[in-house]
N, C-alpha and C positions, 0 to 999 in steps of 0.2 A: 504494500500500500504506500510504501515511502516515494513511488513516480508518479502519483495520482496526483492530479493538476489539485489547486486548493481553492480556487473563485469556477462560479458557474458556467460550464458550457457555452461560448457566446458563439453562432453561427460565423466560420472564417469565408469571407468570399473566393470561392472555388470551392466549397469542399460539398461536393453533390451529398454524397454518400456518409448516413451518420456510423459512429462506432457501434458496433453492437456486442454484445455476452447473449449468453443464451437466447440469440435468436431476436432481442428486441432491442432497439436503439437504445444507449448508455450516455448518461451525464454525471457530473461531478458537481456539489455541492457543499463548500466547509469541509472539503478532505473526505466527503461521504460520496459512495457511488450511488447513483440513485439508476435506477429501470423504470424501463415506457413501456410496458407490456399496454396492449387491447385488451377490452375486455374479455376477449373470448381467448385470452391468451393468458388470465390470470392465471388460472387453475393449474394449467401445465407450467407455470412458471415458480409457483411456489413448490409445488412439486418436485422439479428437478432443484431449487435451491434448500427443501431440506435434503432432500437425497446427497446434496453437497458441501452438508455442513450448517446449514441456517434452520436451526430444529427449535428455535425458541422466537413464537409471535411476540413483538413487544405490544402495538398495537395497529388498531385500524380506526384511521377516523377518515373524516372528510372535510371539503371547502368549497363555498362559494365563491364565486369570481365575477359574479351580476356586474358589480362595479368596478372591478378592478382599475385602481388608476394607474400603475404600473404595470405593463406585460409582462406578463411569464416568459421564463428564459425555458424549451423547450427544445430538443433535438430535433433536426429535418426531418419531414414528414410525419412530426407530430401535429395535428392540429389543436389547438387550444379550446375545452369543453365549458360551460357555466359550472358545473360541475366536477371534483376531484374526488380520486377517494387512497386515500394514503395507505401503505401497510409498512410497517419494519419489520423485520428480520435481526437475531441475530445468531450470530455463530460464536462460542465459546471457543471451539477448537482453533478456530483462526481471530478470533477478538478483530472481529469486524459487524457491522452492521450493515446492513443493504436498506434504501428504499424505496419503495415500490409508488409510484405514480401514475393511476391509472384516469383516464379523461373520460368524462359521463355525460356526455348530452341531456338537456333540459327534456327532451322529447319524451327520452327513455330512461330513466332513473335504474336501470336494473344492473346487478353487478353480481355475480356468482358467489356463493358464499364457501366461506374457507374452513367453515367447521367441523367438517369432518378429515381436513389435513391439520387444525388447529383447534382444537377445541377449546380455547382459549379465546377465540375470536365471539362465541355466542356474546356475549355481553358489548364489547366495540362496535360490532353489527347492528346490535337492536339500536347503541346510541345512534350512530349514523343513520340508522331510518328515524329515528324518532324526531332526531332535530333539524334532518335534511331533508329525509320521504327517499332516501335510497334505498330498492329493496335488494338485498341478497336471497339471490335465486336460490333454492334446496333449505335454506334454514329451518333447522327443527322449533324455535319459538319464534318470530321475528313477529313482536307486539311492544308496544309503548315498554320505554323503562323510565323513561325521566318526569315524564307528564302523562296526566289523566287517560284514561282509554278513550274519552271523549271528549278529547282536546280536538281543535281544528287547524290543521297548520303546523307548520315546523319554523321553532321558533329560532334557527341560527341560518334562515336562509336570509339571503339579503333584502328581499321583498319582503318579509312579514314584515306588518304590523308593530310597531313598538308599544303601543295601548298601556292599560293599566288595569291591574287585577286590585279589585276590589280582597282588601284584607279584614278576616275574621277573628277576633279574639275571644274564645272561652271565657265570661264570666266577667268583660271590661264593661263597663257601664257603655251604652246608647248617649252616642255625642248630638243627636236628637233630642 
């Protein structure tokens, strides 16, 4: 890891062609290798990186980008989603960590779920649908964990609502 560039990937004029590791375009970030897997190229990519050493999920969350006023720095022929959904890795045997950047269309929120390569991930899963409305495909619970079952909305997208929830207190006297 001591050759790995230490500032982000910035596209060099001429360079058609991105780096790739297993198969999907590769960037650097803070000395971190990060991967671009597709969706439909999750599964098999976590996959082959525990089969390689990366046998410990640290987490999985996700991001909106509705507003983003700075671009995302992105390898060729990635295109940029409203949508992200993060995973780390890591490896004890090689004391690295990997992360995984996968881009989600507003259209189609769906993202495979890792639980049954991670079973660790049930819990980062449900948060990312609950506060985003990302679903993981195959999930064995994937229902609210942070808010109501009959909440409306996911409140860490960049469109919701900022509102205000009326607060109840046991036993405080009526400011009526």
């Amino acid at each position: 890891m001591s050759d790995a560039p230490t500032d982000e990937t910035v596209d060099a004029p001429g360079e058609p062609e991105p780096e790739l590791e297993y198969g999907v375009p590769v960037s650097w970030s803070r000395g971190q290798r990060v991967l671009h897997p597709g969706r439909e190229q999750l599964r098999d990519l976590v996959a082959a990186l525990r089969a390689d050493g990366y046998d410990q999920l640290i987490d999985v969350t996700a991001a909106d980008y509705l507003s983003a006023e700075q671009p995302r720095t992105l390898p060729p022929g990635i295109e940029p989603e409203r949508f992200e959904v993060v995973v780390m890795l890591l490896s004890h045997q090689k004391s690295e960590r990997v992360r995984l950047r996968v881009q989600v269309p507003a259209d189609d929120l769906t993202v495979p779920s890792l639980f049954d390569l991670h079973p660790g991930s049930e819990y980062p899963e449900r948060e990312a649908y609950d506060m985003f409305g990302i679903v993981f495909e195959d999930h064995p619970d994937l229902t609210r964990i942070l808010m109501p079952e009959d909440w409306i909305g996911h409140p860490l997208r960049k469109d919701y609502s900022v509102g205000r929830i009326p607060v109840q207190f046991k036993g405080a006297p009526s400011s009526r």
